[in-house]
N, C-alpha and C positions, 0 to 999 in steps of 0.2 A: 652552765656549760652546755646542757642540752640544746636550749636557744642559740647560743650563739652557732651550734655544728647547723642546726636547722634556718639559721638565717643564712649562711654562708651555703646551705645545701641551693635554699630557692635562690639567690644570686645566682651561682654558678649555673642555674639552670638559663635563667631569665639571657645570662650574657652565652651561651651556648646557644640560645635561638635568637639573639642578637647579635650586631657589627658595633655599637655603642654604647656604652651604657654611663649615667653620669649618680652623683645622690644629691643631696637639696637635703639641708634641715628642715623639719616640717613639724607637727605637732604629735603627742604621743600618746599613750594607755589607748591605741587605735582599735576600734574596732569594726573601717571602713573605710577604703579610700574613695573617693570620689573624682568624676575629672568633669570636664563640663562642656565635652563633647566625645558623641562615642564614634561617627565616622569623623573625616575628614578629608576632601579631596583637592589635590594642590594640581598647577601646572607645574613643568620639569621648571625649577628656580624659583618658587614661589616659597617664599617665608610665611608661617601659620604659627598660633599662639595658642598652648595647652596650658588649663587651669587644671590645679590638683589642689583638692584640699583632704585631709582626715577626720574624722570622728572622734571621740571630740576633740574639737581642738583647743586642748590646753596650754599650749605654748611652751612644751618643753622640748627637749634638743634632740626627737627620737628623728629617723630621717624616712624621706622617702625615695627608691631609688629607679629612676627611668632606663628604660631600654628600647630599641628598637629590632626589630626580628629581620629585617632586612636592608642593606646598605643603598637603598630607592630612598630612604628616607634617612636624613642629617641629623641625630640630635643636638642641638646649639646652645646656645645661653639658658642658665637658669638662674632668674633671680627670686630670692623667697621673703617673703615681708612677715616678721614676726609679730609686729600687727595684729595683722589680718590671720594669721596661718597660710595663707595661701602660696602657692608654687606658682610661678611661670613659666612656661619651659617655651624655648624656639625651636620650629623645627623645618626643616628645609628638602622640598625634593630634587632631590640628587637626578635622578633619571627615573623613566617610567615602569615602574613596577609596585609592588604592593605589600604593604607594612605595616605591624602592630606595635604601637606603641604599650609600654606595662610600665605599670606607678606601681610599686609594691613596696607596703610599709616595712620596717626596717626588722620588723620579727620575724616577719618572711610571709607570717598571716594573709594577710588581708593584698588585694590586688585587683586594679583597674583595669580597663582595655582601650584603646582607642584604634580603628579600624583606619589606614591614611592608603588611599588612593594617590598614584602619582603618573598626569597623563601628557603626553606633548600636547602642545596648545594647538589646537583645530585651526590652520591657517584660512584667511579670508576667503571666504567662498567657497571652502571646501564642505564635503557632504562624506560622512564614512558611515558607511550600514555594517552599525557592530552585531548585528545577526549573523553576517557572514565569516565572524567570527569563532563559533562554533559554539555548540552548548545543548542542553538536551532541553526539549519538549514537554513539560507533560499536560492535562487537561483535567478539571473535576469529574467528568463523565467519562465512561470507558465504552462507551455504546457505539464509537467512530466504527466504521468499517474497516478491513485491512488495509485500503487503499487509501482512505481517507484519515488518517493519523496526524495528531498535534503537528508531528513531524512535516508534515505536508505545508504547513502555514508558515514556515521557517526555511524553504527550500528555491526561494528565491526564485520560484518560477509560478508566471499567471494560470496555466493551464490547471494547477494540479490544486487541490483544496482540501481543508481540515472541516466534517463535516460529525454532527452531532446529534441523536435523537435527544432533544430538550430542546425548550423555549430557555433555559436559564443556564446558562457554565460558565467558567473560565478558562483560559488559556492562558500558562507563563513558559518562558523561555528562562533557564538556567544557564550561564557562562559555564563555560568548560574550566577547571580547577582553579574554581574560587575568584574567576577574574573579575573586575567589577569595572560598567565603563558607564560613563557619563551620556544617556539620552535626554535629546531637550526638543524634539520631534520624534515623531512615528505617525508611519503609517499602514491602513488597512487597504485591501485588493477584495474589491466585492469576488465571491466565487461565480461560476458558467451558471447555474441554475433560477430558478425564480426567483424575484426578489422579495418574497415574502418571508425567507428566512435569513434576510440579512439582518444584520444588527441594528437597533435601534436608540437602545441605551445602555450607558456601559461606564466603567471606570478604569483608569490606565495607576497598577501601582507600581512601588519600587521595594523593593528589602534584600538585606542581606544576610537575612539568615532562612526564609522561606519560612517564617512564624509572625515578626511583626512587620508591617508594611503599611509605607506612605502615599497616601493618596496624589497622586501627582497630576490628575486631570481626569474632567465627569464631562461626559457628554449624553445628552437627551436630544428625540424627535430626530434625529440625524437620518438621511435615505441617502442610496448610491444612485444615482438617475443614470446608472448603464452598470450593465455587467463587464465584469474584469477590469473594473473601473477601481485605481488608486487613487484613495485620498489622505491629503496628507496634515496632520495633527501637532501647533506647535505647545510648546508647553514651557512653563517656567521650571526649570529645574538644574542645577549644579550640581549637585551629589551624584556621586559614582555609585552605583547598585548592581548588588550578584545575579540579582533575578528582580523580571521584570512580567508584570502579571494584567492581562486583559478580562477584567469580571462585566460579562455581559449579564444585563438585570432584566432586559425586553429587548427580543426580536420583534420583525415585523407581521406578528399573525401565528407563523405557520409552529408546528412543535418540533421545528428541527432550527438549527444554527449552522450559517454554511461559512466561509470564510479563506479566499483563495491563497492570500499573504500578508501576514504582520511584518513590519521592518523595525528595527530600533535603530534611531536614524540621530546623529549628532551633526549638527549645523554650526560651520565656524559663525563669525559675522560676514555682513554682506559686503562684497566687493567696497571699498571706501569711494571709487569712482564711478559704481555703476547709479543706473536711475531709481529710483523705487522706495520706499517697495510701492508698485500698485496694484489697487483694491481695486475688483470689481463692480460693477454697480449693478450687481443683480438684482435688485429693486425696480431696475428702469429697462435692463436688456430682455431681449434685444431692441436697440434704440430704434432701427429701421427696420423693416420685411417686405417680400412681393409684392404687388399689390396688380392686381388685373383691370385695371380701368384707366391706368395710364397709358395712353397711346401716341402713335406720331406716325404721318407719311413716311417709310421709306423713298429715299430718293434714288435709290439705285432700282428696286422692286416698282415702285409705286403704290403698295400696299400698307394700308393700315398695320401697324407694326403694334402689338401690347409688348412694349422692350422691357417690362420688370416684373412680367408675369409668372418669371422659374425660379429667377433669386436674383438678391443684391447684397453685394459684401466687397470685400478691400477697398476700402477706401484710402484718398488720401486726405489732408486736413490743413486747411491756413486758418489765418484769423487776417480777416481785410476792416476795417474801420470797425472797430471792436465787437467783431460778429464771428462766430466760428464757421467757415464753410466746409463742409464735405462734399468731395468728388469720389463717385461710389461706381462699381463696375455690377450693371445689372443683367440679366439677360432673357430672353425670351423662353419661349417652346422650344426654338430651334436650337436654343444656346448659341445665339448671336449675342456679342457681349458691347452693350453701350455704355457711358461715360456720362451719372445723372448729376445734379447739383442738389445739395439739402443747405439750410440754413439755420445757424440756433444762435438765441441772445442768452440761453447760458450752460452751453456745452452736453446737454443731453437731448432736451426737447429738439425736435427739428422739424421746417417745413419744408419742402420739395419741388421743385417745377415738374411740371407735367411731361414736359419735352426734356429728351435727352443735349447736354452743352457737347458731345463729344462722340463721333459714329461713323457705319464708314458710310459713304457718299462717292458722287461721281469727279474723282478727284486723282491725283496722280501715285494714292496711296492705297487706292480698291483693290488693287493687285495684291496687297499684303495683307488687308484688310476681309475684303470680302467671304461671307458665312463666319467669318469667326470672330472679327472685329476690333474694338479696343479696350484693352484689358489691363487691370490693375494700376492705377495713374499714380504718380508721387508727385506732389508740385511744391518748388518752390518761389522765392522771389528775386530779383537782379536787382542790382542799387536802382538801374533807372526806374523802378515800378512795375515795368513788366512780369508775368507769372510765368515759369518753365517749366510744364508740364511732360517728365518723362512717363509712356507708356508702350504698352507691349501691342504691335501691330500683328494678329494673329489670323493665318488664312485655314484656317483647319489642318496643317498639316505644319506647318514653322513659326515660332513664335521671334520677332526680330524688336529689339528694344525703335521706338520712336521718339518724337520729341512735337509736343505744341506748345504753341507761347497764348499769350490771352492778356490784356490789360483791365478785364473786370469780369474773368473767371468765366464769362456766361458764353461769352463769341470767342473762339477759337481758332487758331490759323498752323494747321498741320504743318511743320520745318521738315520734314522726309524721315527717314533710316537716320539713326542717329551717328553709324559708324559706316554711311553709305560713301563717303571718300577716302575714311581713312586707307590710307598701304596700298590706294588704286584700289578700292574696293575688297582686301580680301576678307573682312569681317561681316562683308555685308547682306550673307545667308545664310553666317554664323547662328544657332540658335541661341537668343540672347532675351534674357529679362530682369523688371525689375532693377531700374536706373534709383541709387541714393546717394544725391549731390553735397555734396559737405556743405554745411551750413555755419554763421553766427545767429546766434539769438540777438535781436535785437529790439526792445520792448516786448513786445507779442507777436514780433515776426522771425520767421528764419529765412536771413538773407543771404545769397549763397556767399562761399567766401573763396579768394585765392589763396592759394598759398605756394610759395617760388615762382609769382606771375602767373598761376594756371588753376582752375577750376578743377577739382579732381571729383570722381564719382562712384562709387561702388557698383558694381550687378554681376549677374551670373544664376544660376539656377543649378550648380552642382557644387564646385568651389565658387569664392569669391574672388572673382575679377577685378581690376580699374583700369580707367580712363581719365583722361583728360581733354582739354578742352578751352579755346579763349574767349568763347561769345555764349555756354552754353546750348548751344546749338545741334555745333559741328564736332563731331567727338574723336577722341584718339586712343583704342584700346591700348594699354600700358604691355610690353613686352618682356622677355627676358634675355638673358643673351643669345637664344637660341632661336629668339624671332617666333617663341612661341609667347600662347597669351601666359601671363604671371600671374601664378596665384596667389591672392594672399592670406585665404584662410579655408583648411580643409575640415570635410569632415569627420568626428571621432568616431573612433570603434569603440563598442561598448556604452557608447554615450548617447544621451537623448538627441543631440544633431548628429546622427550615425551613416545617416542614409544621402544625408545635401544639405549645404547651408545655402542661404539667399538673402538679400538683403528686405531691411524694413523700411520704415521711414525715414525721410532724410539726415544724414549720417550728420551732429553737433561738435564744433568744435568747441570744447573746455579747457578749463584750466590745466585738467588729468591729459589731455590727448585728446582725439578723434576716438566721440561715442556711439557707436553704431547698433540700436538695436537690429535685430536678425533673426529671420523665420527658419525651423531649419525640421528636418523629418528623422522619424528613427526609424531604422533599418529592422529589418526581420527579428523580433525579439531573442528568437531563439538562433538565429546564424549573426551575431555580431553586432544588436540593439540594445537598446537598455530593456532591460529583460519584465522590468516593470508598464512597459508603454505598449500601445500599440502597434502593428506593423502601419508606416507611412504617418502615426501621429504627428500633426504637427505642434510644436510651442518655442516659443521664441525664448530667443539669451541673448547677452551683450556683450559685446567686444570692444576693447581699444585699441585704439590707432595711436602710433608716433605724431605728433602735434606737427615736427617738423617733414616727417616722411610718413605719410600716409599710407602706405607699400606696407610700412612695417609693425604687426603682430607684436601689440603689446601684454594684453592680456586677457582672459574671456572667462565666462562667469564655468563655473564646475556642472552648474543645475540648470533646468527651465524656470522662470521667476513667472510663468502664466501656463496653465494646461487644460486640454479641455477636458470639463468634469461636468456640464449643464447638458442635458435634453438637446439645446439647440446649438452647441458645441458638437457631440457626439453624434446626432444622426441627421445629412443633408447630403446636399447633391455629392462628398464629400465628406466622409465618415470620420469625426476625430480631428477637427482641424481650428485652431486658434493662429490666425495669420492679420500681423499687424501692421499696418500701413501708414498710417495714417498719428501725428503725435505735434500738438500745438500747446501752448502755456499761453494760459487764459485765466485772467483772473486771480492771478497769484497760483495759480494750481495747474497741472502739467494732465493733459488729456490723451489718453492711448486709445484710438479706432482703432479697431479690426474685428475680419470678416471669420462666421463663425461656420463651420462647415459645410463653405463657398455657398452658403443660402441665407444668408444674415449676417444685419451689423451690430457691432457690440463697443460698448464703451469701456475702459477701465481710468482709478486718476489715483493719481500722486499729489499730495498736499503735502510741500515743503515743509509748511506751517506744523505741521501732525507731528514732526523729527527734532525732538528737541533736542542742541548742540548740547556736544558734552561741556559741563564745566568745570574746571581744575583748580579754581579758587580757592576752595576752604582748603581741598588737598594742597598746595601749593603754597597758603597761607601754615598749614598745619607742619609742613616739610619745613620752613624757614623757622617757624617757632619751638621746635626740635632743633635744629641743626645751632640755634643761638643757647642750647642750656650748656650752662657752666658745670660740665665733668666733677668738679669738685665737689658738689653739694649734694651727687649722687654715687652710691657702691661703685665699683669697677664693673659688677657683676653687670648692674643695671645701663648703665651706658655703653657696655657689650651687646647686651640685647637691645639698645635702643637703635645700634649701631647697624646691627642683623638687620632689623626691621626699615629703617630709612633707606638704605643700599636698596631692597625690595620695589617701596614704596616710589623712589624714586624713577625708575626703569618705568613705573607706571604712569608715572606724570609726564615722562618726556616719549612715551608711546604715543604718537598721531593717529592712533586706530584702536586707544582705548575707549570702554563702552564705558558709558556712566554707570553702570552696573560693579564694571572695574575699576570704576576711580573711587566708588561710594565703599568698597570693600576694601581697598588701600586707605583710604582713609579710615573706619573702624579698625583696622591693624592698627595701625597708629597710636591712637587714640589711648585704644587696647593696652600697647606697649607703654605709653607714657605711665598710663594707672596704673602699672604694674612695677614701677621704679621706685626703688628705696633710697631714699637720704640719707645723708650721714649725718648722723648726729639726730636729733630729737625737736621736735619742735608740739608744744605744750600751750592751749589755751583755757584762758577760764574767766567767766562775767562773775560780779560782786553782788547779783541775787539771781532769782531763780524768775519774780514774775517783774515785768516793766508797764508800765500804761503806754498809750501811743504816744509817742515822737517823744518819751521820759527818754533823759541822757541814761543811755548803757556803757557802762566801762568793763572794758576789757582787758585782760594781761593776758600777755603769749610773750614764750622763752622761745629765742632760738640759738642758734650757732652765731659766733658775733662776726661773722663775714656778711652779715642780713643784710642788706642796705633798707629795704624796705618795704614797709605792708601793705597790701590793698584788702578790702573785705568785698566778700559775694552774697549773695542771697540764695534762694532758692531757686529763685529763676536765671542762674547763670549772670547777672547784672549787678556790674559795681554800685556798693552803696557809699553815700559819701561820709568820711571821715570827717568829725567837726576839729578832732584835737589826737596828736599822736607825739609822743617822746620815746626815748630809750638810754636806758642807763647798762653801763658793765657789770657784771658781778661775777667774776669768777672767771669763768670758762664761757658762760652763755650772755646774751643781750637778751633784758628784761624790756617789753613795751608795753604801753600804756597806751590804748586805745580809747577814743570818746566815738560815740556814734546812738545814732536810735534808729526805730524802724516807724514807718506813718502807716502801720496797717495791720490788724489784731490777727492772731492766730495762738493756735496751741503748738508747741513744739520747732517753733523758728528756727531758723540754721542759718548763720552766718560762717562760710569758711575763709582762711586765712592762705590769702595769696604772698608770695613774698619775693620779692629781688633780692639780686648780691652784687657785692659791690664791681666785679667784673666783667658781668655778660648785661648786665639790669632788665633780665628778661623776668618778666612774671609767671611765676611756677606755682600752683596747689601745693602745700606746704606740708595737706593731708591734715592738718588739726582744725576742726571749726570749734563751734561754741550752741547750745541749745537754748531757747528758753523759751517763754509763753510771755505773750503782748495780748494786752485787753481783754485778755477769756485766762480766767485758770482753771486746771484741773480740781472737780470738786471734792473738800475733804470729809464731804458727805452725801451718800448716794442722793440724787434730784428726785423730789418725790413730794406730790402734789396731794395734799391729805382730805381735808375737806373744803367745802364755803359753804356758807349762809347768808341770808339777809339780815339786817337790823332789825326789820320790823315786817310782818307779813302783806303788809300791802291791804288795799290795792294801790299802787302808785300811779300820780298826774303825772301823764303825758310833758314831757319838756319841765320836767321840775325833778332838782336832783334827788336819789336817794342814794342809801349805802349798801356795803356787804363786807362780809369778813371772809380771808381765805387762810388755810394755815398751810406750811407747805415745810419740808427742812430746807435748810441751811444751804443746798446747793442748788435752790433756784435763785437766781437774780431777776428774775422779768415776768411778768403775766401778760398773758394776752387775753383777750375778750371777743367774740364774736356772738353774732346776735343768728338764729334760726337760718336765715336767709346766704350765711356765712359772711357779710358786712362786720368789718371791725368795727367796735364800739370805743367812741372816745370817753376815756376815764381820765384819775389821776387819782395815783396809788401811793402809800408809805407803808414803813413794815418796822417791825422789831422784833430783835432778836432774844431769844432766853434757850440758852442752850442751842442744841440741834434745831430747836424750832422756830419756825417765823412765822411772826404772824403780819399778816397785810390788812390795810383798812383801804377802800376803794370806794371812790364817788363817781358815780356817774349820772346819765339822765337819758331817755330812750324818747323817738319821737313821733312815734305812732299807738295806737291803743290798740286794746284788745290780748289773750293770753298769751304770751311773750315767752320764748325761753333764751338762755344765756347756757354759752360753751366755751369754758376756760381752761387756758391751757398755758405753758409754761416751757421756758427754757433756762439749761445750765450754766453757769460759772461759766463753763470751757463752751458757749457759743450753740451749744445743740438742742431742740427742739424735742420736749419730750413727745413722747408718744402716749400720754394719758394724758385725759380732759373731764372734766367736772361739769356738771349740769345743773342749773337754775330754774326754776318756772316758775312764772307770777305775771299777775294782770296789770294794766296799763288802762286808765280810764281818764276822760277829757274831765272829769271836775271831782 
């Protein structure tokens, strides 16, 4: 009586902190549940499969009874296999919040936990910094100053930093009541001060209780190459965690740890339509730099000009008869800006002319040109061959877009102002740069393309503008009703393009829309920029265009996909500047120029090949071989839960922007749920002895439900073995069969299981009965053990003339081996007899070198295994 007030007391409790509560028979005299996971964390709609089993599990009718403490989480189907003992339970998130799941056995004793996270699914592209989420600070060391506190690292701002006397500590960040969120990035913010105490090696953990904790990513040698410099760390990780902990193990030198800002940063996946990802090739950059010994006549001056003695950077990029050219904007002392050509046969290495293809000159364009020059070039191609080189006509004080054409990149022929007739001229002192002409790919070129009869082209230097145009030439700034220019894409506040977007290289048309890479700057960190960048950083992100209306903003990436973090990224004519121009597919692989703080060039690449496509096969296969079983042959309970699970699994297969990550995990649900399904009715096998020789006919009986239609058999390795002989007879209730088969290949402990159809889906299902035995090796029914040997006759023995030995050994060796000093096996021929436990062996052989000789004998078991004891001989060998 007492029991049952005390089981009815912990219920009432369990379903008082829970919205569901379900019981499941399970096993009993328990004195332990168990489940066989302790967190769990779901997107809002995602079905998850909890194992509960008890101690011991005896298979009697006690129960175990599930709850959960919050309605974020669905408890669902439970099927329980008697079996096994084991529980299944389904469980589903509802919406996003946070849930325990409790197994508590039916006396009220004993009680599980499972911890289930429930979060909206991070959409494409997007970036949420759950730091800003709230939650307390603390650190191993208390030495911080008042200003400089844990706090400080978590405050979202670069200026301010968490500073430490130790070379060694950690810092973790606690959610605010109890919350736990899924990071699979973070990053660190070098602090203002010397770089001697920045971090150098360190570990990123997770836990949710602030005791045990998972190692989730180690980093070593690692340096910041600029202060207040963010870098950012991705990591393999799905589990949702309360607290999250940075253990730095080595600074660089100094006995203090400095540290501006940690982020705990969750990354959806990436845009399905944007380019990337691309890797840098900091091994090789920067590809090009100054260099002072190239020179040329000015023709306007007449003076020897060194035009790439300050810097060279933006470039633009083709590929002309399978060679990569770059057109690069270099400039003097005076920052006059010329227009050089480099050349590579394989997209990094490159050689250069001496003389600039593109500069100003005495010509109808020095008005626009002169001291400042020609700046930043894009070039495309025209179906006739022709190249169309937009670039920026700059006279030190306006910068006006231009345009030159070229049939072999090197001789150029200025076409004027790009927008010098449009509207009667009234854009034609408009300040304008940075022309990107919509393009097709075609082989390894990008040829410009029409669309609605008209060439269209991105530029602008604040918002982005377009134009059009019918000869690429002659241009027509795009307006809007108001007869003002239109724009089509501004820049964000708060965002890393906060300050101006601009375009990159020439803008692709895809399958997705018009892809526009775009350079764009971030505004005052602290008035209205991403609070992590620098003031005026630049890094580029990607945009789509309407395929058929190119005016119209289809979508743009959350983040920068490149930032500058290198030496020669961070300090040049130009402080902070990754600006990309320049982007050709060569080679199977897609090549990104750009110029590195407007004093260098830099390569980055994208290899298609690196991205392997998701594949939805075995899931897809696995959905239709579930959706084909016959209901009938499984509990109601179990084809509930199968039912849970497939509705899930599915939504997964027909998602176009699931990761293989997602479809490998929808498949183990699966999979999961099938092994977890009980049959109705019983099904029972058994072989007619325990050991076979290889390929000996094995017979087997297995009883099933007489709806069976039929059997297959498996091995070990997942592969049908063939059946030589199969009948079946009625008897009662069940169908009796009769199996013939063997196996071609020895082992101890074989497993064949019994697959089976029914007569109305005739899908093959695990049936869950196999059958065990031992082929060519058995287990021995006497320990193996190698006792002594001797010779026949003490020798000395002739060289190549047989002699003998005796060895006695028990009853569970079958084999000797022989090896001679040198470890060379020795060819024998051995017999043995048995008297009782003991055997004895008589062994001939003949050895064929002289002199004192030893022999090393050694032995294996019945059941295939190599003893680990060996016997030794010694005796001479003499030529007569």
């Amino acid at each position: 009586m007492k029991l049952k007030k005390l089981t009815a007391l912990v219920l009432s409790l369990a379903l008082i902190m829970g919205i569901f509560a379900v019981s499941v028979t399970a096993a009993g005299s328990v004195q332990s549940v168990q489940l066989d996971q302790s967190t769990i964390t779901l997107d809002v709609g995602e079905v998850g499969l909890l194992k509960a089993t008890v101690t011991p599990g005896d298979n009697t009718t006690d129960k175990v009874n599930f709850t959960s403490t919050d309605p974020s989480v669905t408890i669902g189907d439970v099927v329980y296999n008697d079996a096994t003992g084991e529980t299944t339970l389904a469980i589903t998130g509802d919406h996003a919040g946070m849930a325990t799941i409790i197994a508590i056995s039916e006396d009220g004793f004993k009680t599980a936990t499972c911890a289930v996270t429930v979060k909206e699914k991070i959409g494409e592209g997007e970036v949420v910094n759950h730091t800003l989420k709230g939650g307390t600070a603390t650190a191993s060391d208390t030495t911080s100053p008042v200003a400089e506190q844990p706090s400080k690292a978590f405050d979202n701002k670069r200026d301010t930093k968490w500073l430490v006397f130790n070379d060694k500590a950690w810092i973790q960040f606690q959610f605010n009541d109890g919350n736990r969120y899924v990071v699979n990035h973070y990053a660190l913010v070098s602090a203002n001060d010397d770089p001697i105490r920045d971090p150098v090696d360190w570990e990123f953990l997770g836990s949710n209780d602030g005791i045990n904790w998972d190692v989730l990513d180690t980093q070593s040698d690692q340096a910041f190459e600029g202060r207040k410099l963010k870098r950012i760390f991705e990591i393999d990780n799905t589990q949702a965690y309360e607290y999250y902990r940075l253990n730095i193990t080595r600074n660089n030198t100094d006995s203090r740890i400095q540290l501006a800002e940690i982020q705990l940063l969750e990354y959806g996946e990436d845009k399905s339509w944007a380019l990337g990802p691309f890797e840098k090739l900091d091994e090789n950059n920067p590809i090009l730099t100054p260099n002072s010994e190239d020179s040329f006549i000015d023709p306007v001056t007449g003076n020897e000009v060194f035009w790439s003695e300050k810097a060279l950077y933006n470039p633009a990029a083709v590929v002309k008869d399978g060679v990569v050219n770059v057109l690069y904007r270099s400039q003097n002392n005076a920052l006059t800006s010329h227009v050089g050509l480099a050349t590579s046969t394989d997209g990094i290495t490159f050689d250069h002319l001496s003389t600039p293809v593109l500069y100003p000159d005495n010509d109808d364009m020095l008005v626009y040109e002169k001291d400042g020059g020609c700046e930043d070039p894009r070039v495309v191609k025209r179906e006739d061959g022709t190249y169309i080189m937009t670039y920026s006509a700059y006279d030190k004080s306006k910068a006006r877009l231009a345009v030159a054409t070229s049939t072999d990149l090197v001789n150029w022929t200025k076409q004027g102002l790009a927008f010098n007739d449009a509207y009667d001229g009234k854009y034609k002192d408009t300040w304008s740069k940075s022309g990107s002409i919509i393009c097709d790919l075609v082989g390894e070129e990008l040829i410009a393309k029409k669309i609605d009869g008209k060439y269209w082209m991105y530029w602008g230097e604040s918002d982005l503008f377009m134009a059009t145009s019918d000869d690429l030439i002659h241009w027509t700034p795009v307006e809007d009703a108001d007869g003002n220019l239109l724009s089509v894409m501004k820049p964000r506040k708060g965002s890393f393009d906060s300050y101006l977007v601009e375009p990159g290289p020439p803008a692709i048309y895809t399958e997705n829309g018009i892809l526009l890479i775009y350079n764009c700057a971030n505004d005052d960190p602290n008035n209205g920029g991403d609070p992590m960048l620098p003031n005026r950083a630049y890094c580029p992100g990607q945009a789509l265009f309407d395929a058929a209306d190119p005016t119209q903003l289809v979508d743009r990436t959350n983040t920068y996909f490149m930032y500058p973090e290198k030496d020669y990224e961070l300090e040049g004519l130009v402080n902070n500047v990754c600006f990309v121009e320049g982007l050709v597919y060569f080679q199977d692989a897609w090549y990104l120029y750009y110029g590195t703080a407007d004093s260098r060039l830099a390569v980055a690449k994208f290899d298609p090949d690196s991205v392997v496509p998701v594949s939805k096969d075995s899931l897809n296969a696995a959905i239709e071989d579930a959706g084909n079983l016959n209901g009938n042959l499984f509990t109601e309970e179990s084809m509930n839960l199968l039912s849970t699970v497939l509705n899930w699994v599915q939504t997964v297969s027909e998602d176009e922007n699931a990761t293989q990550a997602e479809v490998d995990e929808a498949l183990a649900l699966l999979n999961n749920a099938r092994d977890s399904m009980v049959m109705v009715g019983t099904v029972t096998a058994s072989t007619d002895k325990e050991y076979y020789d290889v390929n000996e006919p094995i017979t087997i009986t297995v009883r099933t439900p007489i709806n069976i239609s039929g059997l297959r058999l498996k091995n070990e390795n997942d592969r049908y073995v063939t059946v030589n002989k199969v009948k079946s007879v009625l008897r009662d209730d069940v169908k009796e069969w009769t199996i013939v088969t063997s196996v071609g290949s020895k082992g101890l402990g074989r497993t064949l299981s019994i697959w089976m159809s029914d007569l109305e889906s005739h899908t093959w299902v695990d049936s869950g009965a196999s059958v065990t035995f031992d082929c060519g090796y058995q287990a021995p029914s006497v320990t193996p053990t190698l006792l002594s040997a001797s010779l026949t006759d003490e020798g000395p023995f002739v060289v190549n003339e047989e002699f003998s030995l005796t060895v006695t050994t028990s009853t569970g060796v079958d084999k000797l081996y022989l090896k001679n000093e040198r470890g060379g096996y020795l060819t024998n021929t051995a017999t043995y007899e048995d008297e009782g436990d003991i055997r004895t062996w008589t062994i001939t052989l003949w050895v064929g070198s002289v002199g004192s000789r030893e022999m090393f004998i050694s032995g294996r078991s019945t059941d295939g295994s190599v003893l680990d004891q060996e016997l030794t001989l010694r005796f001479d060998v003499t030529k007569s």
